[in-house]
C-alpha positions as CSV (number, residue, x, y, z in Angstrom):
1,X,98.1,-34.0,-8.4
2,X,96.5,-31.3,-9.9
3,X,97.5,-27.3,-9.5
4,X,96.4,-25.3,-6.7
5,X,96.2,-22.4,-7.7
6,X,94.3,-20.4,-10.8
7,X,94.6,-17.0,-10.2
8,X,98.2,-17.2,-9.5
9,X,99.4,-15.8,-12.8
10,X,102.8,-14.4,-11.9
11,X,105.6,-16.9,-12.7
12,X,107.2,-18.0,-9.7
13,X,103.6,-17.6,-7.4
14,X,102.1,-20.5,-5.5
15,X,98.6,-20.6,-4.0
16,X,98.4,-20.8,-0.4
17,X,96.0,-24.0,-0.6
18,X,96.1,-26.7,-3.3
19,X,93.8,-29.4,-4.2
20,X,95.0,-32.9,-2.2
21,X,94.2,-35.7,-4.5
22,X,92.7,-39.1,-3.0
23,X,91.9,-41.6,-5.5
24,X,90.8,-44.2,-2.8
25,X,88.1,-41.7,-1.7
26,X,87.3,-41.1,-5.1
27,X,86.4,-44.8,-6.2
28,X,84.4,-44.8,-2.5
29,X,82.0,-42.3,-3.4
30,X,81.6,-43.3,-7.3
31,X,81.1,-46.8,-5.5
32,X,79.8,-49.4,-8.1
33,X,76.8,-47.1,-9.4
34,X,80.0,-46.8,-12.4
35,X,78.6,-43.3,-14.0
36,X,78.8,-41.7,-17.0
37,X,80.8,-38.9,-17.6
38,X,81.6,-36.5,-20.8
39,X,85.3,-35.4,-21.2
40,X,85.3,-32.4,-24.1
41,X,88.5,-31.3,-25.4
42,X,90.1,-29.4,-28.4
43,X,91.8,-32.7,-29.5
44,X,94.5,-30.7,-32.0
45,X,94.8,-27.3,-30.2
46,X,97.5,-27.6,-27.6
47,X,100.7,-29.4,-27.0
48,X,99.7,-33.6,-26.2
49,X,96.2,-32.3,-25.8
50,X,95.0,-36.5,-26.9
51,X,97.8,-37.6,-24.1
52,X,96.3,-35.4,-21.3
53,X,92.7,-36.3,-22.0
54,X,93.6,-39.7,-22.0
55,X,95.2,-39.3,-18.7
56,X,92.3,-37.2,-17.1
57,X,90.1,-39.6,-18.8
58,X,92.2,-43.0,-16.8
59,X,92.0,-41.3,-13.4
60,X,87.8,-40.8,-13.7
61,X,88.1,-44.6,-15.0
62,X,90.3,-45.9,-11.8
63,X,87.6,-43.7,-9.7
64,X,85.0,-45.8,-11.8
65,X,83.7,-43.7,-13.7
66,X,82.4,-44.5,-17.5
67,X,84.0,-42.1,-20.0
68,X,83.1,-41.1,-23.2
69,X,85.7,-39.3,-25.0
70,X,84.8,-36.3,-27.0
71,X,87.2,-34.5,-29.3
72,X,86.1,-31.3,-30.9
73,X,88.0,-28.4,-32.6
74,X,89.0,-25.8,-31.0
75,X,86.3,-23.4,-32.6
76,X,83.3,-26.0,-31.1
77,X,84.6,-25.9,-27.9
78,X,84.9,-22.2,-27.7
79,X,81.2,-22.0,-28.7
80,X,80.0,-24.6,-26.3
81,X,81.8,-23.4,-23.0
82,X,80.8,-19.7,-24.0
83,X,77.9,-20.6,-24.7
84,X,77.1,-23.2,-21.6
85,X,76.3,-26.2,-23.8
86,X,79.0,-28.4,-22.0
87,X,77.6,-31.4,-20.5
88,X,80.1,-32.9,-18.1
89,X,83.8,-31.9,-18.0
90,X,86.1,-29.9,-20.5
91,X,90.0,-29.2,-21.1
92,X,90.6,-25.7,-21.7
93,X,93.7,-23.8,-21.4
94,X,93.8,-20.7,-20.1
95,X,96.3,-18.0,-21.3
96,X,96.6,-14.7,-18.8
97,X,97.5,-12.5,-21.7
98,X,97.4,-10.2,-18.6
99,X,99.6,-11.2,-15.9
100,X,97.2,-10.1,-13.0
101,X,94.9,-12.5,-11.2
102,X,91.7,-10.5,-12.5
103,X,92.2,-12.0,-15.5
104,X,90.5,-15.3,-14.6
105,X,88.8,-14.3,-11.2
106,X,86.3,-11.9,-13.8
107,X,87.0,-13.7,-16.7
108,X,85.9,-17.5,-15.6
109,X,85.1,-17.4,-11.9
110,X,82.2,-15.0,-11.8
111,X,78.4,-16.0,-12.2
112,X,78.4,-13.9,-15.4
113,X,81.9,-14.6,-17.0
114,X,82.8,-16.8,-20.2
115,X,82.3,-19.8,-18.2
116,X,80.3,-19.2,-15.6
117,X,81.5,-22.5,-13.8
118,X,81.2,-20.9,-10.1
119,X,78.3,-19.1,-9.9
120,X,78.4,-18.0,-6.2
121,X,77.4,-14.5,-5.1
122,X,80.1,-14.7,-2.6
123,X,82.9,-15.4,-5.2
124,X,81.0,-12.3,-7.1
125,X,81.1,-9.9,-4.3
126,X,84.7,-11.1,-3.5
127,X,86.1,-10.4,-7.0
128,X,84.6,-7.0,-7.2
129,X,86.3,-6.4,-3.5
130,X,89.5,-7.3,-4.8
131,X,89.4,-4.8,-7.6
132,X,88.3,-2.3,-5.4
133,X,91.9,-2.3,-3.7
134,X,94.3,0.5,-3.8
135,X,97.0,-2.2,-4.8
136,X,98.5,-5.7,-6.0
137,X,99.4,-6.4,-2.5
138,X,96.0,-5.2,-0.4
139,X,94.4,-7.1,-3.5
140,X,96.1,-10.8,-3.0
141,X,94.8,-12.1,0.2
142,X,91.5,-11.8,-1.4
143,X,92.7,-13.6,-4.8
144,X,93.9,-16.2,-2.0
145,X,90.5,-16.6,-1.0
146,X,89.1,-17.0,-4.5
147,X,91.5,-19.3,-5.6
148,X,90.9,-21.5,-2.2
149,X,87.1,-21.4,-2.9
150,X,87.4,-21.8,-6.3
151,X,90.0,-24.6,-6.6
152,X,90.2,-26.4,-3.5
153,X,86.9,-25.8,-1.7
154,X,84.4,-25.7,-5.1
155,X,86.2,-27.1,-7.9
156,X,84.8,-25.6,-10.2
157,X,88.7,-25.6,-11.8
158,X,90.9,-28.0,-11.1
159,X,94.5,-26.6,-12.9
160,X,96.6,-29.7,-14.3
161,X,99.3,-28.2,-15.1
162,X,101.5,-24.9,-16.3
163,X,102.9,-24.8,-19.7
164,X,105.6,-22.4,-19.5
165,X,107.8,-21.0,-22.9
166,X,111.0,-19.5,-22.8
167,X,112.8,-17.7,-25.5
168,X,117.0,-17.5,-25.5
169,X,118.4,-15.0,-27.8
170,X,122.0,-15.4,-29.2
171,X,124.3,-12.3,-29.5
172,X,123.2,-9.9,-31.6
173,X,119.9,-10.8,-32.0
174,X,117.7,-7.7,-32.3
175,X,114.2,-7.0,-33.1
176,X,112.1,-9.0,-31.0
177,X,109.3,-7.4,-29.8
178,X,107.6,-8.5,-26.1
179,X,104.0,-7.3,-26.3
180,X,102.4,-6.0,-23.0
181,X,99.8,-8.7,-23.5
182,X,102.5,-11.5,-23.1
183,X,103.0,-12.3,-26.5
184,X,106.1,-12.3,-28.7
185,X,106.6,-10.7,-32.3
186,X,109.8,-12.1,-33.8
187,X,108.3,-10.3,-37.2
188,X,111.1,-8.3,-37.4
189,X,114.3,-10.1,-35.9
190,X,117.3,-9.8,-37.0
191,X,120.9,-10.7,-36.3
């Protein structure tokens, strides 16, 4: 089952709707027409990137879908989803570099965003609301919305899945620098 939620970027937060998988249905309305279907992804960029296409790739198949496999670099596929040349499905990761659910409701979700895979004036007018709150909380039950619309409703993103890193640090260990863009400099470490 795929992620509910996109623009939940805090760890620990859940959207309030997720997306209810239903293979049956699926290989109902593909019937035995048995279309075609493109499945881009950056073959070497992230971890088991070849495994989770392949998986993606056997749930279309058991719906009956034809898939053609296309591997790119990482570079290609930036160009083509920024610049709308994708024909028919793509693995992308997204990284919030900023922890705050704008990050991907302006940057992917709007009509004129890097993606541009929901263009909806509602979603537009919607994201532009939520930034127009005083605060994080007045702002979420709008991010709700989007992420229902979005996600659940649309699918225009369907989240697989979190990849989440954690760092230990023995004793002593100094230096290490956590970046208000949630990055993390070990440049300088020491112990």
């Amino acid at each position: 089952m795929a992620d509910g939620g996109l623009l939940n970027v805090k760890p620990g937060t859940e959207p309030a709707q997720a997306v209810t998988a239903d293979p049956a249905k699926a290989k109902r309305l593909v019937g035995s027409s048995s279309p075609s279907v493109n499945l881009t992804y950056p073959a070497a960029q992230y971890t088991n990137m070849e495994e989770v296409a392949q998986a993606v790739g056997a749930s279309l198949e058991e719906a009956g879908f034809k898939v053609k496999y296309l591997p790119v670099d990482y570079g290609t596929l930036v160009k083509q989803v920024g610049g709308k040349q994708i024909d028919g499905l793509y693995l992308f990761a997204g990284v919030p570099n900023v922890a705050v659910p704008d990050f991907f409701a302006s940057g992917f979700m709007k009509t004129k965003s890097i993606t541009g895979n929901c263009p909806d004036p509602k979603i537009d007018a919607l994201v532009a609301e939520a930034l127009e709150q005083d605060d994080a909380a007045a702002a979420k039950p709008i991010y709700e919305e989007l992420n229902t619309l979005g996600v659940v409703e649309k699918h225009c993103y369907v989240p697989l899945y979190k990849q989440v890193y954690n760092y230990g640090l023995g004793e002593g260990v100094q230096g290490v620098v956590y970046g208000p863009l949630n990055s993390v400099d070990f440049t300088n470490t020491t112990r």
